[in-house]
VEXKELO-520157 format. One line per field, with one value per residue (C-alpha): x, y, z; residue in one letter. Coordinates in steps of 0.1 Angstrom, whole numbers. Example, Ala and Ser with C-alpha at 12.3 -4.5 7.8 and 13.67 -1.06 7.14 Angstrom:
# VEXKELO-520157
u: 123, 137
v: -45, -11
w: 78, 71
code: A, S
# end
This chain:
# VEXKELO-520157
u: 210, 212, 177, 168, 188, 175, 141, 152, 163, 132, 112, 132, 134, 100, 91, 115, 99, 63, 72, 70, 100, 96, 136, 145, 174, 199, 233, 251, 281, 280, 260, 281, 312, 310, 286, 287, 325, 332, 309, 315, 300, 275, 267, 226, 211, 187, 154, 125, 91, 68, 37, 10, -1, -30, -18, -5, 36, 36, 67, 66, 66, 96, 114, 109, 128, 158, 160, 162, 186, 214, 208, 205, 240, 253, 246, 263, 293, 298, 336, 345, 334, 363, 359, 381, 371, 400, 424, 403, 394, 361, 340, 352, 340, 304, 299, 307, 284, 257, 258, 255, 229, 210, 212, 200, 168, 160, 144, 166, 194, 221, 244, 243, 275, 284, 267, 239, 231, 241, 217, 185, 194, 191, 160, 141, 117, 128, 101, 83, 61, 95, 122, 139, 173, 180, 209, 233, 213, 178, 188, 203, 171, 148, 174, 170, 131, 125, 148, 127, 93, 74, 46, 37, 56, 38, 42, 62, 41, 31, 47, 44, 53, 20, 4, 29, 19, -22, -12, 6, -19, -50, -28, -15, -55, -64, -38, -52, -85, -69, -52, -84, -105, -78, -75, -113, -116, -84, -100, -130, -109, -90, -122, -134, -104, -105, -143, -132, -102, -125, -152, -126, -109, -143, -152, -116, -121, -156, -142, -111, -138, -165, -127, -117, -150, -150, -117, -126, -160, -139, -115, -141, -162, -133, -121, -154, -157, -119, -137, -172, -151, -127, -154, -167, -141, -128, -175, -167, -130, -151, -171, -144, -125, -151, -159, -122, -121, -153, -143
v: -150, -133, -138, -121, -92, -89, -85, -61, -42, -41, -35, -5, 14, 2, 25, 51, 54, 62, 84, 117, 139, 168, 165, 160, 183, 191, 188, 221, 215, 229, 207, 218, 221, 184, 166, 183, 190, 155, 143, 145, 175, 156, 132, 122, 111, 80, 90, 66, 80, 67, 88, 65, 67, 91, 114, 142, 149, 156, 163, 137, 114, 132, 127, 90, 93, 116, 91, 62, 81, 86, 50, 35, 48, 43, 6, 1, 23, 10, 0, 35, 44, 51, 68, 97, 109, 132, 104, 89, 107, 125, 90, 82, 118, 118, 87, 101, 131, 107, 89, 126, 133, 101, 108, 140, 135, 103, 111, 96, 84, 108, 82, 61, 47, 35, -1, 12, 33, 6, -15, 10, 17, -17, -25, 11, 9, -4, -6, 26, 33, 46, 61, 91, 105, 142, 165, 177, 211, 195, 169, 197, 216, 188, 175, 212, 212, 179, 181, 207, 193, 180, 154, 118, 97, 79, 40, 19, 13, -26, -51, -44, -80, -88, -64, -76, -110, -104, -79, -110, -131, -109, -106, -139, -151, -125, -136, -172, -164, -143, -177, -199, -175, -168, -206, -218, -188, -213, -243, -225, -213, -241, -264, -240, -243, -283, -285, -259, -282, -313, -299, -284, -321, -332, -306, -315, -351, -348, -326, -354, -381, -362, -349, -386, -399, -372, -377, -416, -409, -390, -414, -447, -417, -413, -449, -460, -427, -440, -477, -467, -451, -478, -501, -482, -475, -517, -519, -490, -512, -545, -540, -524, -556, -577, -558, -561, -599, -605, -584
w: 611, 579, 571, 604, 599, 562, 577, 609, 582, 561, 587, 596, 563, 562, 595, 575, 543, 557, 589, 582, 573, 593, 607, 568, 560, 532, 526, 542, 522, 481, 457, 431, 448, 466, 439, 405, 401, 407, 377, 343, 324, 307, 335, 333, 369, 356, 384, 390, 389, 416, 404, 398, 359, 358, 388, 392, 407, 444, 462, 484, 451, 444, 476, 467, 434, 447, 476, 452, 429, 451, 468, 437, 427, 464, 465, 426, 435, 474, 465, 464, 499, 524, 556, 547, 514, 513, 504, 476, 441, 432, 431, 467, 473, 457, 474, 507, 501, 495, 526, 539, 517, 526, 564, 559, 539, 564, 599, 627, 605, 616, 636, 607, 599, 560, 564, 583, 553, 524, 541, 545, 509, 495, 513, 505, 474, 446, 414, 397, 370, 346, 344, 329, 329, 341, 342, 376, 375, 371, 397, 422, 415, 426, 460, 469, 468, 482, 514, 529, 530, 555, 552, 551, 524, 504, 500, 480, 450, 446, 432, 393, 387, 397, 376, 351, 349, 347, 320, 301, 309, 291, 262, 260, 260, 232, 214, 219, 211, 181, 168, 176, 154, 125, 127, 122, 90, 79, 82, 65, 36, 31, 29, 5, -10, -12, -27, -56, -67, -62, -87, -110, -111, -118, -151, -163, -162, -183, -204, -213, -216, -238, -262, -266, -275, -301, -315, -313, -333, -357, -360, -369, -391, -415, -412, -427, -450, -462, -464, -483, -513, -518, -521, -552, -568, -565, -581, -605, -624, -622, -652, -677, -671, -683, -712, -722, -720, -742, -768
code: X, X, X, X, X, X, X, X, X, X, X, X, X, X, X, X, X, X, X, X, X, X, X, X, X, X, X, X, X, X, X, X, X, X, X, X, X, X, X, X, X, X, X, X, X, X, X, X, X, X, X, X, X, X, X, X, X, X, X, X, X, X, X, X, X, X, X, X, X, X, X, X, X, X, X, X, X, X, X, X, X, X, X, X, X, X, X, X, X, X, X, X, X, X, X, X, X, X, X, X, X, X, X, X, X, X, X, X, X, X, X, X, X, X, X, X, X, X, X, X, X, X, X, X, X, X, X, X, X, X, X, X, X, X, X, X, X, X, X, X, X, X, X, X, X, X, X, X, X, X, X, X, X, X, X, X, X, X, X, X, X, X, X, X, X, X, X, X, X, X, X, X, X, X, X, X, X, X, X, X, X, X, X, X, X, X, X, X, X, X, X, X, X, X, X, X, X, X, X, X, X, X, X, X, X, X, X, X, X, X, X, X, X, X, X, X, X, X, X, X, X, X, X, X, X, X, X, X, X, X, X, X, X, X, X, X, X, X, X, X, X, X, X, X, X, X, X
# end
């Protein structure tokens, strides 16, 4: 049953959102006097942009964002609604002048009742392109320009998760191909790498054999050197000690 009434529902803002406007009124109470009194003084109204990127600002864009302002803040604020906003505080108050504000700006909404406009609220568009934050004055100054026109609303803009996703995707595969390309110039490098050590091993390992052959000639060079004069001197003493016995 819910799941029917979900889609009755979607259907219907659905029919909403892209009739045209022409009955679209505003508010005849005071903005300031029923909206920006009851705010703080440096409250900031966070507004969706629904202008595709590239394109210019239309009103009817516009409409779509004030629309989704004050639903935006009805649906996270719906626990201060009461039907007499008289016996509530100032958010019990704004929230009441947004319902009025809601049926208003929508074509054939005005027997609404609180639900009826909770519901059309949480089923009317949803993702943008951004988002900025504005002040009570720039926000009055847009609600005032918007719920006047006339035209065709434009659509909901598509599901950005879509776009999203294929977005992720071509970066995700750059960066794969990124990674593929920095890893073969690796593999490169470090094989470079590896035949520089190997021949660098190599000329150290000659160059160890060629200094112990040296060091091993020197070594039998001055042991035979050391050998040589012995020898002579033991030939040179030989012949003194014969002369000395014959005498």
């Amino acid at each position: 049953m819910k799941g029917k009434l979900r889609t009755f529902w979607t259907v219907m803002a659905g029919v909403f959102l892209t009739a045209r406007v022409c009955d679209a009124g505003c508010i005849k109470h005071s903005f300031k006097e029923h909206i920006t009194k009851n705010l703080l003084v440096d409250h900031w109204f966070q507004m969706k942009n629904f202008t595709p990127t590239g394109k210019e600002v239309t009103e009817q864009h516009e409409f779509l964002s004030v629309l989704n302002t004050i639903c935006s803040s009805l649906i996270i604020n719906k626990e201060f609604i009461i039907s007499d906003p008289l016996k509530g505080g100032s958010q019990a108050r704004v929230m009441w002048t947004y319902i009025q504000m809601v049926k208003a700006l929508v074509n054939g909404s005005k027997n609404w009742t609180e639900n009826d406009t909770i519901q059309f609220c949480s089923n009317s568009c949803s993702e943008s392109y951004g988002i900025s934050f504005i002040n009570t004055t720039q926000f009055e100054k847009i609600y005032k320009k918007v719920c006047v026109q006339s035209g065709t609303l434009p659509e909901c803009p598509p599901s950005l998760s879509t776009t999203t996703a294929t977005s992720q995707k071509s970066t995700n595969t750059s960066e794969s191909e990124q990674q593929t390309s920095s890893g073969d110039g690796n593999t490169s490098e470090l094989s470079k790498t590896r035949d520089v050590l190997k021949s660098g091993l190599i000329v150290s390992a000659v160059v160890s054999i060629i200094a112990v052959i040296i060091i091993i000639t020197v070594i039998i060079v001055v042991f035979f050197k050391c050998s040589n004069n012995n020898n002579q001197e033991q030939n040179n003493e030989r012949p003194e000690e014969g002369t000395s016995s014959v005498v």
